[in-house]
VOGU-3710 file (C-alpha; in Angstrom, 3 decimals, decimal comma):
1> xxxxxxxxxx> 15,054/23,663/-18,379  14,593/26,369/-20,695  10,605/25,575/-20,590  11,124/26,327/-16,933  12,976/29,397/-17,011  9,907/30,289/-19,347  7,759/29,724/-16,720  9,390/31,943/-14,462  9,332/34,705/-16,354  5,687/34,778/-17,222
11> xxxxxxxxxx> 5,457/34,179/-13,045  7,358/37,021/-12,689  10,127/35,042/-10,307  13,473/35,680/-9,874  16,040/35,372/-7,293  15,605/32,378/-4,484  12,496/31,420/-5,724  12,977/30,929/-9,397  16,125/29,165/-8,720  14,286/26,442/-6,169
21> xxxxxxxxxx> 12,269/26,089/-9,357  15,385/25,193/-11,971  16,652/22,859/-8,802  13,688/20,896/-8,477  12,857/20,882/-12,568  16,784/19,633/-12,477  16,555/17,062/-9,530  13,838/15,507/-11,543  15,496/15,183/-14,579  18,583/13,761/-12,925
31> xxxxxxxxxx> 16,699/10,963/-10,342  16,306/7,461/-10,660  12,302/6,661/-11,001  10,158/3,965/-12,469  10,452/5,031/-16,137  13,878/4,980/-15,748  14,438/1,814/-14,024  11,887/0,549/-17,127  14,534/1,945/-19,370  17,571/0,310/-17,836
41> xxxxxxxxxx> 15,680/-2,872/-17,421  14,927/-3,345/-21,096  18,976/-1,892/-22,440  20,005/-5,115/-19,262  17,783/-7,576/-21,022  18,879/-6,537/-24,653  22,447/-6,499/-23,779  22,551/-9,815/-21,986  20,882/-11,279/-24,826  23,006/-9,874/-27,492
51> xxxxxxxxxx> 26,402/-10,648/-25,680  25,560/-14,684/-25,590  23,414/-14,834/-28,437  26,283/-17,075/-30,139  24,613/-19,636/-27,886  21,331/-19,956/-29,877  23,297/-21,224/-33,003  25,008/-24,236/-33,229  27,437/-23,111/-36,104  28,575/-20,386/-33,608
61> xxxxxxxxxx> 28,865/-22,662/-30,824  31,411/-24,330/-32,521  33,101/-21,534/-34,269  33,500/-19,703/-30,535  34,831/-22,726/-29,057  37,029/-23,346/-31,628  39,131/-20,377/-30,516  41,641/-21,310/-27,957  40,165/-19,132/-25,248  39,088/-20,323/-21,683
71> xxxxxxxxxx> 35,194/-20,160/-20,975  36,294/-18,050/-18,115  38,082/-15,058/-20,281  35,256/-15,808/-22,983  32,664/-15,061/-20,335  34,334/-11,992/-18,687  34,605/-10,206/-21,807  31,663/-10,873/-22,890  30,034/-9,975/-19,506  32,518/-6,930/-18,858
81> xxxxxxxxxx> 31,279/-5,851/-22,614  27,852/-5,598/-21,825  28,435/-3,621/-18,899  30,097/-1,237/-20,313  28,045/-0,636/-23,648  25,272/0,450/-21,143  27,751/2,447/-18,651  29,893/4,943/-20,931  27,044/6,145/-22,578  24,729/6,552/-20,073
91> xxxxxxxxxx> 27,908/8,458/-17,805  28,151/10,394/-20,652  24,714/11,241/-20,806  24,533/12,202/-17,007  27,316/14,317/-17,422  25,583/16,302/-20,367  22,278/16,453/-18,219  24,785/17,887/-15,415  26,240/20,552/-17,666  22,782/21,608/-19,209
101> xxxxxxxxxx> 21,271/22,182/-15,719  24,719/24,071/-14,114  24,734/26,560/-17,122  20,942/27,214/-16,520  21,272/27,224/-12,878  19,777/24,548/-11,560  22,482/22,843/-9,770  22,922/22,425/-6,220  24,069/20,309/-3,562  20,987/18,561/-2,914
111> xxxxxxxxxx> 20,666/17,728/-7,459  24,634/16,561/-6,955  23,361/13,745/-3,973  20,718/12,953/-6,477  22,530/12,418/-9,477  24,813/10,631/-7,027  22,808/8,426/-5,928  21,058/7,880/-9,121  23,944/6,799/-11,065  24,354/4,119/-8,268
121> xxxxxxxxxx> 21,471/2,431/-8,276  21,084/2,657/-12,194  24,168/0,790/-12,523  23,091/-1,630/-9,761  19,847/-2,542/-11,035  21,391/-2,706/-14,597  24,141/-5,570/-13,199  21,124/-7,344/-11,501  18,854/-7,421/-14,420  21,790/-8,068/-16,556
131> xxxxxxxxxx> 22,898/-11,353/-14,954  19,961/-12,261/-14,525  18,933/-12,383/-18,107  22,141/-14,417/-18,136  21,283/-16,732/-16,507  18,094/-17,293/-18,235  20,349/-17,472/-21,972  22,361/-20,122/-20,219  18,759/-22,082/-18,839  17,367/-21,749/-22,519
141> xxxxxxxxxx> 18,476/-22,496/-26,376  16,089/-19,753/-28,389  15,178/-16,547/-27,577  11,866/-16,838/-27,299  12,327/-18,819/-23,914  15,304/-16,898/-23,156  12,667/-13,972/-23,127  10,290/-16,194/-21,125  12,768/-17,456/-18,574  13,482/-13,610/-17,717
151> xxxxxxxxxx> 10,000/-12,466/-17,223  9,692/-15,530/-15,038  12,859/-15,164/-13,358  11,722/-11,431/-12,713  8,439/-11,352/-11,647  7,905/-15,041/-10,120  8,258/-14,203/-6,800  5,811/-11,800/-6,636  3,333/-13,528/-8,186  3,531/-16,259/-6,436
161> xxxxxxxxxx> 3,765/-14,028/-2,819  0,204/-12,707/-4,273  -1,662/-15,811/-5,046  -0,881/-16,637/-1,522  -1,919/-13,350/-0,240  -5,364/-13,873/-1,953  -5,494/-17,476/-0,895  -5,305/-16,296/2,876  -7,806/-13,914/2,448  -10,409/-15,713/1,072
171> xxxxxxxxxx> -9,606/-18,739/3,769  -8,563/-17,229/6,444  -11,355/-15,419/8,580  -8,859/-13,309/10,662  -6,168/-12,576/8,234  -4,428/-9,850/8,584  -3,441/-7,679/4,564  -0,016/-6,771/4,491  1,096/-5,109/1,568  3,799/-6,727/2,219
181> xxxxxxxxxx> 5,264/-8,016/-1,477  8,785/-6,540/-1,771  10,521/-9,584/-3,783  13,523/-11,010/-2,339  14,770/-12,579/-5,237  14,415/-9,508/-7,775  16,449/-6,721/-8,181  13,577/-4,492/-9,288  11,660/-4,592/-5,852  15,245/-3,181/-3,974
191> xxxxxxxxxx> 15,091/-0,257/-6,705  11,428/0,402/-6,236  12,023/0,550/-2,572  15,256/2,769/-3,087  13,219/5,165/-5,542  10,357/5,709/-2,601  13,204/6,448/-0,254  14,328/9,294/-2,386  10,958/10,552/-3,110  10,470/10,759/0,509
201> xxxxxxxxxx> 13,025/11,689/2,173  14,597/14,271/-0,354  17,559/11,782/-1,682  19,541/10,441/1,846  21,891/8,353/0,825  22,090/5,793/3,756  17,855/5,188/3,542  19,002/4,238/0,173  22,122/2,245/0,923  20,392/-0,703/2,397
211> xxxxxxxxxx> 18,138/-1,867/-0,424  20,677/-1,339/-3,066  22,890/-3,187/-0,943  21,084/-6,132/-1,248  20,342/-5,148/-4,863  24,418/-5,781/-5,124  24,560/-9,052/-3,348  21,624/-10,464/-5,951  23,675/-9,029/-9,258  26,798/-10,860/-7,464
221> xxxxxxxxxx> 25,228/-14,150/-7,172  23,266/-13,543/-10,229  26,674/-13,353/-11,987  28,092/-16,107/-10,262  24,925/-18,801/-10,878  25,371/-17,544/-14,511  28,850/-18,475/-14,666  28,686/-21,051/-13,499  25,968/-22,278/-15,904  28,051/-21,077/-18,845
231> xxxxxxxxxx> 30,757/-23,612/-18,060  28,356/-26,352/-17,651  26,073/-25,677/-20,900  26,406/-28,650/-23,143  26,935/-27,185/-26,210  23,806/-29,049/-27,977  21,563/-27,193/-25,877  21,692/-24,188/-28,875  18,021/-24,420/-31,031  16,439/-26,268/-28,174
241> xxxxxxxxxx> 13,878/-25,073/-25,619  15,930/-25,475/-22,880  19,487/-26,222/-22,190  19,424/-28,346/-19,222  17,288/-31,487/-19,153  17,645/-31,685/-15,517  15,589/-28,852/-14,996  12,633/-29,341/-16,982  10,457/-31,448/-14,411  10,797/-28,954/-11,453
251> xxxxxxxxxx> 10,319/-26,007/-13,245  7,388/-27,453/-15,033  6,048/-28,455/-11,349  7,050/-24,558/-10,571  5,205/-23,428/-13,186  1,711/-25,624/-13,606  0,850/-25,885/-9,726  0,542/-21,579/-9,153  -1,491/-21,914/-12,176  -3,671/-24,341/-11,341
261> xxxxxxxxxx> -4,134/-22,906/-8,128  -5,158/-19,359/-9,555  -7,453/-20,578/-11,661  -9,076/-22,439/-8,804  -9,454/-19,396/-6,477  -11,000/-17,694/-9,519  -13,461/-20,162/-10,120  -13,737/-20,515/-6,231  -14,987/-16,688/-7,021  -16,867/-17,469/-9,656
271> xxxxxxxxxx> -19,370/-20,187/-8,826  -18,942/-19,664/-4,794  -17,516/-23,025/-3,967  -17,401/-22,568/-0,110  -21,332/-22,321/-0,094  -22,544/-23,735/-3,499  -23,094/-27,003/-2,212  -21,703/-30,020/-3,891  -22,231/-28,977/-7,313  -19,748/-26,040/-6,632
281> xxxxxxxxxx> -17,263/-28,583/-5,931  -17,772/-30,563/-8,248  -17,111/-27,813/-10,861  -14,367/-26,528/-8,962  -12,431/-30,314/-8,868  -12,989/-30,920/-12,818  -11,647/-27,117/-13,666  -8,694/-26,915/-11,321  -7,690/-30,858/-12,858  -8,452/-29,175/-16,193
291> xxxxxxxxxx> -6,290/-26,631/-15,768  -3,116/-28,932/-14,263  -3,530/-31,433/-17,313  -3,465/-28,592/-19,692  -1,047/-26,331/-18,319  1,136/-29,618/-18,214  0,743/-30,661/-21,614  1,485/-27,290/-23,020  4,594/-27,122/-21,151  5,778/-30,525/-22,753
301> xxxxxxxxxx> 4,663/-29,577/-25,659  7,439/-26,067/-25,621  10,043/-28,142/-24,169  9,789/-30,719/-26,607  8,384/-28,050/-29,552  6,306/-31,366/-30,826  2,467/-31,550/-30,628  2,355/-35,176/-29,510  4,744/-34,914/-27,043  1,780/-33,143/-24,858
311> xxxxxxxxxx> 1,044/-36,555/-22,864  4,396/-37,751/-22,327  5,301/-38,034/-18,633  2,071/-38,746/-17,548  3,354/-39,238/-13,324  3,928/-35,016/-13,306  0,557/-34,552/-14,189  -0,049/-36,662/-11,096  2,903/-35,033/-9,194  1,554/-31,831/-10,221
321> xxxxxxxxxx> -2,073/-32,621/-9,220  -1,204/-33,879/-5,663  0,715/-31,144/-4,969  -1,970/-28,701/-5,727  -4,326/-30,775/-4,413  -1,776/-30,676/-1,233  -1,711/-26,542/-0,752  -5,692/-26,008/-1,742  -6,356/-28,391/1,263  -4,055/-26,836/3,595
331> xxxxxxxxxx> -6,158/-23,649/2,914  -9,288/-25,112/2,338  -9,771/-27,048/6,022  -6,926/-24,804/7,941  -5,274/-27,384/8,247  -2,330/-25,011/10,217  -5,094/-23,864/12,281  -4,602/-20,595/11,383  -7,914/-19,787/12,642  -8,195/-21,549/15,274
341> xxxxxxxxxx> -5,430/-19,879/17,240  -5,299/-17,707/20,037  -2,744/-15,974/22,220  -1,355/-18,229/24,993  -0,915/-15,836/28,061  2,657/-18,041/28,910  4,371/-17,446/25,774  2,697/-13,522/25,196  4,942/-10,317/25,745  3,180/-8,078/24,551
351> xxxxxxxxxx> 0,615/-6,568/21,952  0,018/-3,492/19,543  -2,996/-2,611/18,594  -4,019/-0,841/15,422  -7,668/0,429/14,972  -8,014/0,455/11,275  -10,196/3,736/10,975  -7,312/5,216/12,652  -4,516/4,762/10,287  -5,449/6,584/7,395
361> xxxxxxxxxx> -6,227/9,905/9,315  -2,447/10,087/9,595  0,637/9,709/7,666  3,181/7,377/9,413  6,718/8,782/9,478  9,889/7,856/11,253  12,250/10,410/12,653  14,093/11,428/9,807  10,331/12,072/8,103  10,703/8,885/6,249
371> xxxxxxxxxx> 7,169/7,632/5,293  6,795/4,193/6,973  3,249/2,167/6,839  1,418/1,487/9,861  2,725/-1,995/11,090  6,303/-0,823/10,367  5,857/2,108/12,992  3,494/0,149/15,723  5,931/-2,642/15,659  8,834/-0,642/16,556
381> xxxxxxxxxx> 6,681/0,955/19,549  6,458/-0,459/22,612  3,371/-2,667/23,027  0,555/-3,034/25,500  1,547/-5,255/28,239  -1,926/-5,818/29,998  -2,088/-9,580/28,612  -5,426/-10,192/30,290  -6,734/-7,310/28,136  -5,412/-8,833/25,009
391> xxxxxxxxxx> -6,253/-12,346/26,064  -9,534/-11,026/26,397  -9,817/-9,091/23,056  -8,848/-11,970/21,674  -11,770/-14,232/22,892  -14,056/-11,433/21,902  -13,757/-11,334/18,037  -16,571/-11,958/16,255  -16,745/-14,781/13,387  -16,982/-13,121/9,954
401> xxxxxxxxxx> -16,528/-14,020/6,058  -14,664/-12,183/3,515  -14,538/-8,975/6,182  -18,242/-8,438/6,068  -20,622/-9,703/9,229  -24,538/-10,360/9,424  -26,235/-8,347/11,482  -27,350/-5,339/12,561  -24,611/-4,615/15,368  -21,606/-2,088/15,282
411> xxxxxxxxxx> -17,899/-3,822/15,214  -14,815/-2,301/15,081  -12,371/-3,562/13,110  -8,547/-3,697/14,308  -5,343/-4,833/13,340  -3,170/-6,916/16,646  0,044/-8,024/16,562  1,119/-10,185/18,697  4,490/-10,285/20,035  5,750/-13,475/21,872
421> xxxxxxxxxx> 8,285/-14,496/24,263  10,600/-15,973/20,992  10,493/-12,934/19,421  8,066/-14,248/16,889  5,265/-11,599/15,646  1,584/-12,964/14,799  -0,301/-10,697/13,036  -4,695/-11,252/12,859  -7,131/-8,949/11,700  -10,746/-9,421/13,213
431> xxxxxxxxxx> -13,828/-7,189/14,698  -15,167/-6,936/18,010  -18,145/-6,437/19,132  -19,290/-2,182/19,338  -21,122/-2,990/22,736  -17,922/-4,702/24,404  -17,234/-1,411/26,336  -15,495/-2,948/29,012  -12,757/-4,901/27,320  -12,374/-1,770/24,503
441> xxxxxxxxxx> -12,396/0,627/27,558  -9,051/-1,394/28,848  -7,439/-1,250/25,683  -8,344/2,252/24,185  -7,261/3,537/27,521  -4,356/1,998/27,754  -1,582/4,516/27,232  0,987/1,920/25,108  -2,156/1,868/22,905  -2,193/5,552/22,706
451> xxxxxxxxxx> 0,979/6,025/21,719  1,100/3,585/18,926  -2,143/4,711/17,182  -1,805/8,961/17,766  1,488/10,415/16,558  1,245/13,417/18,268  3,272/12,521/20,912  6,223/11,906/19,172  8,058/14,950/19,709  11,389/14,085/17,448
461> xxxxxxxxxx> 8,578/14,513/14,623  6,818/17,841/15,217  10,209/19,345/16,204  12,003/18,618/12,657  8,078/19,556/10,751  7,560/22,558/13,026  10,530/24,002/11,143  9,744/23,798/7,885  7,803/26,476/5,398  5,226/24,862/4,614
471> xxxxxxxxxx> 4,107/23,816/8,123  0,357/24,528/9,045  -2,120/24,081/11,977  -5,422/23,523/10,723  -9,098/23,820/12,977  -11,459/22,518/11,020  -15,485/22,469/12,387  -16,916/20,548/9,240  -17,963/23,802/7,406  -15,018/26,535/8,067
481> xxxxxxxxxx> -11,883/26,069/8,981  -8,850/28,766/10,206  -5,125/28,325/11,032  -3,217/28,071/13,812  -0,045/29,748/14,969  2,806/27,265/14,193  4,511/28,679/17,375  1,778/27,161/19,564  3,002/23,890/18,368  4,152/22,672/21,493
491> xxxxxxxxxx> 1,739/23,928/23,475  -1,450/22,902/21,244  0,034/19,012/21,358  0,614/19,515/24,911  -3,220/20,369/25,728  -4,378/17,506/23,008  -2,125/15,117/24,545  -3,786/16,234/28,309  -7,144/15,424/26,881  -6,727/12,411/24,594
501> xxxxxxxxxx> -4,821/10,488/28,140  -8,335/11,066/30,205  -10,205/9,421/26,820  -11,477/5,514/26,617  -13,770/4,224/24,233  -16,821/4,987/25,566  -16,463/8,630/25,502  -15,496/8,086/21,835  -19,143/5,987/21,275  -20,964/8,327/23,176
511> xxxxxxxxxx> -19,886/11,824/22,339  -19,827/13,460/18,764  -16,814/15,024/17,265  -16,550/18,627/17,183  -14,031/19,679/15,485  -10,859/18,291/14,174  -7,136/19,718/14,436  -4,773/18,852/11,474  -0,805/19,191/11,682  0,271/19,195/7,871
521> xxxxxxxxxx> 3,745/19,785/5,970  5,177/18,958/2,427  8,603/17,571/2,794  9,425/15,704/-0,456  5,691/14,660/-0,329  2,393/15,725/1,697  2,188/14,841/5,202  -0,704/15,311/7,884  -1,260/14,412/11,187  -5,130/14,275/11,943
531> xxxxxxxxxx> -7,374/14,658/15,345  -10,646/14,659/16,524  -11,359/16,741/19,345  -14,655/15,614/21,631  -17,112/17,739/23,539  -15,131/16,760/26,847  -11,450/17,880/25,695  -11,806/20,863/27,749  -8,117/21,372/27,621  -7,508/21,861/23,590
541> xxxxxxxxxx> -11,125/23,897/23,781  -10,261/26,093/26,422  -7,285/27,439/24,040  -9,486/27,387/21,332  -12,002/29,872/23,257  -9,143/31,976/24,422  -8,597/32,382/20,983  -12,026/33,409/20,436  -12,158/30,271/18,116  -14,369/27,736/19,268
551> xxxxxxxxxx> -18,050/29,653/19,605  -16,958/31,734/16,443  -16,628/29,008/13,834  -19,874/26,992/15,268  -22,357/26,302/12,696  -25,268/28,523/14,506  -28,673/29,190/13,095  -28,617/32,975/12,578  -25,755/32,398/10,532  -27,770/30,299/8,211
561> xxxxxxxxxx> -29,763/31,081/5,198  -31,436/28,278/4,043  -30,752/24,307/4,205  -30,728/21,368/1,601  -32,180/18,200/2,584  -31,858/15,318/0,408  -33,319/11,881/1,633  -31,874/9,322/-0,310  -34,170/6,067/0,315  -31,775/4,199/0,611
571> xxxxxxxxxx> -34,437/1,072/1,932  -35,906/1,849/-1,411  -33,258/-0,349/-2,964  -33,095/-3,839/-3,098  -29,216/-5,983/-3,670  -30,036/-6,201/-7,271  -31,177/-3,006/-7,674  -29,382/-1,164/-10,664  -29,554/2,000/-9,142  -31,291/3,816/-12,233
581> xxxxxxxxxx> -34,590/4,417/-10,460  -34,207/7,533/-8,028  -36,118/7,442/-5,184  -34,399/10,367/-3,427  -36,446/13,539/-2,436  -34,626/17,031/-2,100  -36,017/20,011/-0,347  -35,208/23,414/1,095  -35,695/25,149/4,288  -35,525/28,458/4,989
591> xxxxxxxxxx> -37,680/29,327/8,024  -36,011/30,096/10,984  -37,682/27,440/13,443  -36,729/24,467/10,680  -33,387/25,694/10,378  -33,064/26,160/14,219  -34,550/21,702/15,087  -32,110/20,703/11,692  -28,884/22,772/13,169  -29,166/20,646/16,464
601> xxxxxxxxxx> -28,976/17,507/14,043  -26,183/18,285/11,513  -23,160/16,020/11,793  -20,393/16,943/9,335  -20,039/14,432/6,712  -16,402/14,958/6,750  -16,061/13,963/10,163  -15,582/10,345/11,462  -18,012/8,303/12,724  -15,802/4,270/13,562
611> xxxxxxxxxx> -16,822/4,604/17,176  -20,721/4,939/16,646  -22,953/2,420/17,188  -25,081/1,428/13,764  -27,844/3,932/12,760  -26,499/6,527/15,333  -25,448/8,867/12,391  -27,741/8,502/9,346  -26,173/8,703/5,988  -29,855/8,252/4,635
621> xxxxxxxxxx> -30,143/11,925/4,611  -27,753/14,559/2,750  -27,458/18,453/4,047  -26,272/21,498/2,175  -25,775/24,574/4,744  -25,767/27,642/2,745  -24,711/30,668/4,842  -26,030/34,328/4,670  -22,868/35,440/3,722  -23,390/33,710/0,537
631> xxxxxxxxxx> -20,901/30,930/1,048  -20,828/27,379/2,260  -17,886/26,869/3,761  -14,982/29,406/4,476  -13,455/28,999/0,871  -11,696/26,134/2,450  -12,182/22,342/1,140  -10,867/19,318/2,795  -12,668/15,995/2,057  -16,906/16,633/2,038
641> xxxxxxxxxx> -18,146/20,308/3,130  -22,090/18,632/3,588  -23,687/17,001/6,321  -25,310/14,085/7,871  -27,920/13,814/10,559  -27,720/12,351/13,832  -30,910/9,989/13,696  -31,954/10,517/17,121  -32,464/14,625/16,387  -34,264/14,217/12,941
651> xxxxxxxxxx> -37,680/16,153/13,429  -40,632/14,267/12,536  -41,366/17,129/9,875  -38,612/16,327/7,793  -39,486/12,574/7,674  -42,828/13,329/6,605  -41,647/16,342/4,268  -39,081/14,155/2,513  -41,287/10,725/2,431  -41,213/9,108/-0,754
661> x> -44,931/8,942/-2,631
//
């Protein structure tokens, strides 16, 4: 704090301002985030361990049980113990940190929520992690497993949701990616979730509630599973690897088959099993057995803590094997016919369709300004309902490995979800055809489609953004860029809305962008809203040129000094290529008849070209504009400030003047 209130003097701020600056320095002190949650993980884990340590020593085992106490007030005051040694002291710390920042002047009501909140979900996660780690001293008899056990317990799920995630992708032609790994079974995924919920949405308690909630219910079960483990520990399970015998064979099975399976997709990787031919296989098979046998026998070998005990209980190996050998298949032939399937037009309600160069022009938020990603916000729109069209989309997708097609056609890649009658939602992820204009035509004009992908219409958003300070409008041509009037919010979304509702995909393919509009705001994090606007949006230009906007900020050639052309060969390289030989040839123009031909070309490299058929815009070639007025862009930056060239308008001149000898 007082480092702050440093910086505010050399700043020169005082009053409003240099308060907002001691709140948010506070807030931050005060939240829950990820190096907290580390913090509170580890003091969980240590206390848990500490509390039933008696339990790794059999001379304690029978002292503690000596002592004519139930195993139920034993374990709640040993439980209740370890709660509090983390609780007091961290209260007491909070209420320090609340006392430093309220004598400097950084409380307020928003830093009271947070501290609020935070103190919550500390002591939440710290009753999860904490019973869990219980449960794994009750599973175990040393603390090396004990340590082992958590780790597992903790991060098991996700590992396991991953290896799946990677085994559909690399099987599955039309997968859809979901990041999508939020653990169900650990309470550090509900904090995570609770932390971003705060970070975005400047601490509201109720978009917090829910995953600490279920963050609750775990540390209650938790606690209950480890009770109930506690009474049932024989008490020569102390020194051993692991307390229950019962156990050993299915978490062994738990443990060898995700392994075995991840080091077959690796090798899969590796040696390219789907199209090395037999010998591929062959090494595949012998290192994916290889890897069950071992991981088995170095399993035994913990549980029993003998060497030779490594090839005892030789039918898991075989369990294990088949099992493996079971879920590789199932991916390996599609044997769910994941692939296979298509949308039957009986059972279909609807669609949403997500083009993916669409998504990340935009941030997705909910009505309370709530970051959401994109499925989460297309799924709660309403869908297309034209099930021919979709039927039809569906036939057209074109078969691809590993995302990437042969040829020399333009696709365009998008995301479908498919809603059916049962309320069931199938996601796939494929490409169609660039040259399907009809079928993209129905569905890129269809205005459910519209509304899912372009966020401008949802006016609960821009009426709660349109409010705040740091609200902008942004026109952007590729090479300057001015602002907008805020108050011409409605109005500007009005016009955009106008033109993007007489827009299908073949004015997309066929016209180039030129310009883009940009609605941005920082509430609790950065947020923009991003739009191309097309030669034939005569609506959004005609306020533009009553502003005296849209001729004024065209790149014209009067304007222009001189231009950079760089012609990067890119032919020049072959797959292997290491890229340390440049072939690329650089020169500068400054007569006015070049620069006049090259300004009829220039495509701004910041600008998006999904909808363009291959070669239409070529990347080949690099331009720097530099302007008379000694600048090359209006001191404004936002993604590249050079150029491309649209290949049908390169002179012949500048092939010949940039050729490589």
């Amino acid at each position: 704090m007082s480092r702050k209130k440093n910086h505010n003097i050399i700043d020169n701020l005082s009053g409003t301002v240099a308060k907002e600056r001691l709140a948010e320095a506070a807030g931050q002190w005060l939240s829950a985030d990820i190096l907290v949650m580390t913090f509170v993980g580890i003091l969980a884990i240590v206390c848990a361990i500490h509390g039933f340590s008696y339990l790794y020593s059999r001379k304690k085992v029978d002292l503690y049980h000596s002592v004519p106490v139930s195993k139920r007030r034993r374990f709640a005051v040993i439980y209740v113990n370890g709660v509090l040694i983390f609780f007091l002291p961290y209260l007491l710390n909070v209420f320090l940190g609340i006392l430093v920042a309220g004598i400097n002047g950084g409380m307020n009501v928003i830093n009271v929520k947070i501290t609020l909140i935070s103190v919550l979900m500390n002591l939440i996660l710290y009753l999860g992690v904490y019973s869990l780690t219980i449960i794994a001293v009750m599973m175990t008899g040393n603390i090396v497993m004990t340590l082992l056990g958590t780790a597992i317990f903790l991060g098991y799920e996700l590992a396991v949701r991953m290896l799946m995630t990677f085994y559909q992708s690399a099987f599955f032609q039309y997968y859809h990616y979901r990041y999508d790994y939020q653990p169900l079974s650990s309470p550090i995924g509900y904090y995570i979730e609770a932390v971003q919920h705060i970070e975005s949405t400047n601490s509201s308690f109720m978009g917090v509630l829910a995953p600490m909630m279920k963050c609750m219910v775990l540390a209650i079960l938790f606690g209950t599973l480890a009770y109930a483990a506690y009474r049932r520990r024989p008490s020569e399970a102390a020194g051993k690897s692991m307390a229950f015998s019962v156990t050993k064979a299915a978490i062994k099975t738990f443990l060898v088959v995700p392994f075995t399976l991840f080091v077959g997709i690796t090798v899969r990787d590796i040696v390219g099993a789907d199209g090395g031919g037999k010998s591929s296989a062959v090494i595949l098979l012998f290192v994916m057995a290889a890897a069950a046998i071992i991981g088995s026998c170095l399993i035994e070998v913990i549980y029993e803590l003998d060497i030779r005990a490594a090839l005892r209980k030789k039918h898991q190996i075989l369990i294990i094997g088949a099992c493996t050998a079971i879920i590789y298949s199932i991916f390996q032939f599609d044997l769910t016919g994941f692939d296979k399937w298509t949308p039957n037009p009986e059972k279909l309600e609807e669609a949403t369709v997500i083009i993916s160069g669409l998504t990340y022009r935009q941030t997705y938020v909910d009505e309370e300004l709530r970051r959401m990603n994109p499925e989460e916000y297309v799924l709660q729109m309403p869908g297309i309902t034209d099930i021919e069209a979709i039927c039809e989309l569906s036939e057209k997708k074109a078969e691809h490995e590993n995302k990437n097609i042969q040829g020399e056609n333009s696709y365009l890649w998008m995301d479908v979800a498919y809603r059916m009658k049962s309320g069931r939602v199938i996601w796939r992820s494929f490409a169609v055809d660039a040259r399907e204009e009809a079928v993209l035509n129905k569905i890129m004009s269809n205005e459910e489609f519209k509304r899912a992908n372009y966020q401008i219409y949802e006016d609960a958003i821009f009426d709660r953004i349109k409010g705040k300070d740091s609200y902008q409008i942004l026109y952007h041509t590729g090479i300057s860029a001015v602002n907008l009037s805020p108050d011409d919010t409605d109005l500007i979304r009005q016009l955009y809305i106008k033109d993007l509702e007489n827009t299908d995909y073949t004015k997309r393919k066929d016209e180039f962008i030129c310009g883009t509009l940009e609605f941005s705001v920082r509430s609790g994090s950065y947020m923009w809203f991003e739009y191309d606007i097309y030669p034939s949006y005569t609506n959004i230009i005609g306020y533009l040129k009553e502003k005296g906007l849209y001729e004024e900020m065209t790149v014209k050639a009067q304007d222009i000094a001189s231009i950079t052309v760089t012609n990067n060969h890119y032919e020049m390289y072959s797959v292997d290529d290491d890229m340390v030989q440049d072939y690329s040839i650089t020169k500068t123009f400054s007569e006015e008849e070049q620069i006049g031909e090259l300004v009829d070309a220039l495509y701004p490299a910041s600008f998006d070209s999904m909808f363009k058929m291959t070669d239409t815009i070529s990347t080949d070639y690099y331009v720097y504009v530099q302007l008379k007025n000694g600048t090359n862009n209006s001191n404004y930056y936002r993604g590249d400030s050079g150029f491309y060239l649209i290949t049908e308008k390169i002179p012949d001149w500048l092939v010949r003047e940039t050729a490589y000898e």
